[in-house]
N, C-alpha and C positions, 0 to 999 in steps of 0.2 A: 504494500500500500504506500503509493508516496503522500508525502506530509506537506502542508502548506493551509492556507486560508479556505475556508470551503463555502465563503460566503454567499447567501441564496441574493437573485437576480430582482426577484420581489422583496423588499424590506420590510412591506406594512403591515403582513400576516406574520413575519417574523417577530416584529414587536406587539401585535397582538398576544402571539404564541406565549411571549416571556412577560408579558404585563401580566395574564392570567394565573400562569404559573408564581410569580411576584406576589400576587396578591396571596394566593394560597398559602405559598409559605409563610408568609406574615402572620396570616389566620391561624396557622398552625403553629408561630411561635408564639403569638398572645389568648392562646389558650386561658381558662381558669385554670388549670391546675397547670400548666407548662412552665419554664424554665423562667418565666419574669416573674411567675408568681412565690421564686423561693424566696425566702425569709431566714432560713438559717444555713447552716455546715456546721455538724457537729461530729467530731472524729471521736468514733465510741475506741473504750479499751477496758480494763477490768472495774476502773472507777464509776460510780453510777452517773451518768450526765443528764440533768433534769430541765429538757429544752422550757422558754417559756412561753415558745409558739408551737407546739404540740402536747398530745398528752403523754403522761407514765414518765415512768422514770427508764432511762436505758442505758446497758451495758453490751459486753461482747465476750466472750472468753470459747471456751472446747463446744459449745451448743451453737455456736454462733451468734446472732445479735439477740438480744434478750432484753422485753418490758417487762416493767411491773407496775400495771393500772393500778389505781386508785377507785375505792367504792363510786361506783357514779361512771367513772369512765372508759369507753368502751374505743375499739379498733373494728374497724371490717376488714377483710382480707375475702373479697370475691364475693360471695354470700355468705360467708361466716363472720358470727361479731364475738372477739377478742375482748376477755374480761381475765382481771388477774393477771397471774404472769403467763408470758406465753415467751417458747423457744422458737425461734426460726430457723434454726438448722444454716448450715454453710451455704454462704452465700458466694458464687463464682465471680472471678476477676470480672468486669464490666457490666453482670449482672446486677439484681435489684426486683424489687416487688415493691408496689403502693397500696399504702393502708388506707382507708378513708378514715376521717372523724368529722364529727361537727362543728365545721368553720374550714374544712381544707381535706387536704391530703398530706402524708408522708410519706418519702421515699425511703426504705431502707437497701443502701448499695455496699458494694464493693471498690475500692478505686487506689488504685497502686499499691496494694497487697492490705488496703484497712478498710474495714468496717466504717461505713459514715451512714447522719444521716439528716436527709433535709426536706424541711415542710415549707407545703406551697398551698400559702394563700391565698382566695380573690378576692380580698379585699386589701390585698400587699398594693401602697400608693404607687410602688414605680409599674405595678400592671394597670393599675389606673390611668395613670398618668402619657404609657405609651401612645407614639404618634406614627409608628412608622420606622425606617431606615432610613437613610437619605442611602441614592445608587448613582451610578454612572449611570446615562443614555444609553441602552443596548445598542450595540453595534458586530452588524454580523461578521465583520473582520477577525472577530475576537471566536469566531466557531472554529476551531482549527482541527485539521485531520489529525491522526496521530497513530501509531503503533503500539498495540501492548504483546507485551513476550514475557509468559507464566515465569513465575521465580520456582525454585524448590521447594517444595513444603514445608518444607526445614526451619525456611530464614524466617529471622525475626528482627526487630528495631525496636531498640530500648530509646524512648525517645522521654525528653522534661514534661514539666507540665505546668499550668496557670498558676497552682500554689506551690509555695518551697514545702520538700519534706519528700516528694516521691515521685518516683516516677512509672512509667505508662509501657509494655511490651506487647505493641502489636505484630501476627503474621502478614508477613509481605507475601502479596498473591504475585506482584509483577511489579512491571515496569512501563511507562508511557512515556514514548518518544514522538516528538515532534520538533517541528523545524520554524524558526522564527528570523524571519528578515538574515538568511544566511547562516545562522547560528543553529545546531542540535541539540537541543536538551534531553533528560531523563527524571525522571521524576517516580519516586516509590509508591506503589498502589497497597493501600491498604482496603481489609473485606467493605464494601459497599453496606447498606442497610437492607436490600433488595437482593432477589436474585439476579445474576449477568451486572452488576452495577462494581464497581469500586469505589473509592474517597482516596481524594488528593489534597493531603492538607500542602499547605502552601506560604510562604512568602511572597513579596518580589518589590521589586524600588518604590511603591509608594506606599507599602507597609510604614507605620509611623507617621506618613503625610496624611494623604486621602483618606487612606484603608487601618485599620486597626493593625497594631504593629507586632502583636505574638500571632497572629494566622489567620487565613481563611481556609475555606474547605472549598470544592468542587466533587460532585459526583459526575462520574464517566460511566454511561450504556458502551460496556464493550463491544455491543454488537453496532452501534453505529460507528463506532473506527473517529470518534469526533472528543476532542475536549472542550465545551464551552466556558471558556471562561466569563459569559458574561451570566451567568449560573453561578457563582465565587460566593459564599454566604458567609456571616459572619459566625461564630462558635458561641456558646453560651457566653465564654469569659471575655467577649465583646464589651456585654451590657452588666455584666454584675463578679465580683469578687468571691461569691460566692459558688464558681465553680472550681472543677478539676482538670479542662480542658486538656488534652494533649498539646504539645506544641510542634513543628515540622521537625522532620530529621532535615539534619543538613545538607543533605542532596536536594531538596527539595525549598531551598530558600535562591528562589530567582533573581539573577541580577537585571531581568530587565521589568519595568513597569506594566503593570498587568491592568491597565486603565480602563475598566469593567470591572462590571458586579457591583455586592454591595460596598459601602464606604462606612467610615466609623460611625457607631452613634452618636445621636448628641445628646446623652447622657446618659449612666452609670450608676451600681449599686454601690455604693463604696462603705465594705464590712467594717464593723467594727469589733472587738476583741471581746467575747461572751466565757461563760463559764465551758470551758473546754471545747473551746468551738468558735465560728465569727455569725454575726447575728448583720440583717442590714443594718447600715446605719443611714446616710444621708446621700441624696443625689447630687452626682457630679456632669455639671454642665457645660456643654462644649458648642461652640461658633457653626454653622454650616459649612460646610465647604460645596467649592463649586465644581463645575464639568473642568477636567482639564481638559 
């Protein structure tokens, strides 16, 4: 397959295509119970940690993560309501289950070899308060062909992550090469969330200007042979502190400007330091930026 620009001759159903799609994700990132609506990060370990935007008190040790409600307060877990203490058993790297309770949800995950856990509510101001992303203009320049060539099953990438403390070991299914104004790059595929799909996290020169400056992501249909980058979406640890994001391995932090997709937010959860854990604190706001 050769690599270059694959830009469609019609532009206006192009940018329909990705306005629709645009929208979606949006709806899908301000969710009530989605990723604007966390309120804590609390890293369980044998101590009891007693969030005070969820219920029960919780630990972690040989059972896995473990409550202990209070008379009155109760967990759902699917159609079962969680009274007392209740064991959850090991919970897998990247894995997680959500509880309901009255006023929200919590997550209980796994992330860079610890036990955390974090409740999301809709009545959290900065899900309120959301307006959108600011993005580049889609421009079909930016659809580029590209090659992927399976890696070994084997390989892995130990890569950083949003908070200090730990880090993130994803398998590398491949590799995506494409060709830019004379230049080849390569870039590491990690699993997709879909079948046939991968995830390219990413850098590249207006990361810290335009773009948020620890990464964006892009997902690639391997079966269309295409990277769009003007699909480039920002990570949780975009808009709040309160994630665990991965950050790009270094093969995959681009020196050349990737001018598409989304661009920073303009404004942020910025944690403040709770009893064994970071809780929001106050939003941090930021000027527009414009089309380069």
């Amino acid at each position: 397959m050769t690599t270059g620009s694959t830009a469609p001759t019609d532009t206006a159903p192009f940018a329909d295509d990705w306005e629709l799609w645009h929208r979606e994700h949006e709806r899908r990132r301000a969710d009530p119970h989605g990723f604007l609506a966390v309120t804590g990060l609390y890293w369980l370990d044998e101590q009891p940690t007693d969030p005070a935007d969820a219920p029960g008190v919780w630990s972690t040790g040989p059972e896995g993560p473990v409550v202990e409600l209070a008379d009155g307060e109760t967990l759902t877990l699917d159609d079962t309501t969680i009274t007392g203490r209740h064991a959850f058993g090991s919970i897998p790297e990247r894995g997680g289950i959500t509880l309901a309770f009255d006023g929200g949800v919590v997550e209980v995950a796994r992330r860079g070899g610890r036990d955390i856990l974090r409740p999301r509510r809709p009545d959290h101001p900065f899900l309120g308060a959301y307006e959108g992303t600011p993005t580049y203009v889609p421009n079909p320049r930016w659809r580029i062909s590209a090659r992927f060539t399976p890696a070994d099953e084997a390989l892995t990438s130990e890569v950083g992550a949003a908070v200090e403390g730990i880090t993130h070991v994803y398998p590398v299914v491949g590799h995506l090469h494409f060709d830019w104004q004379g230049e080849t790059f390569r870039l590491t595929a990690f699993p997709g969330y879909t079948p046939g799909t991968v995830s390219v996290l990413f850098t590249d020169a207006t990361s810290g200007l335009t773009t948020y400056a620890a990464n964006r992501s892009v997902t690639v249909v391997l079966d269309e042979g295409v990277i769009d980058f003007n699909r480039a979406v920002n990570l949780p640890c975009a808009y709040t502190d309160l994630a665990t994001c991965p950050l790009p391995p270094a093969e995959n932090r681009l020196p050349i400007g990737i001018e598409t997709g989304e661009k920073t937010p303009l404004s942020r959860v910025e944690g403040v330091i709770a009893d064994r854990g970071v809780v929001a604190g106050h939003l941090a706001e930021r000027s527009a930026t414009t089309d380069a």
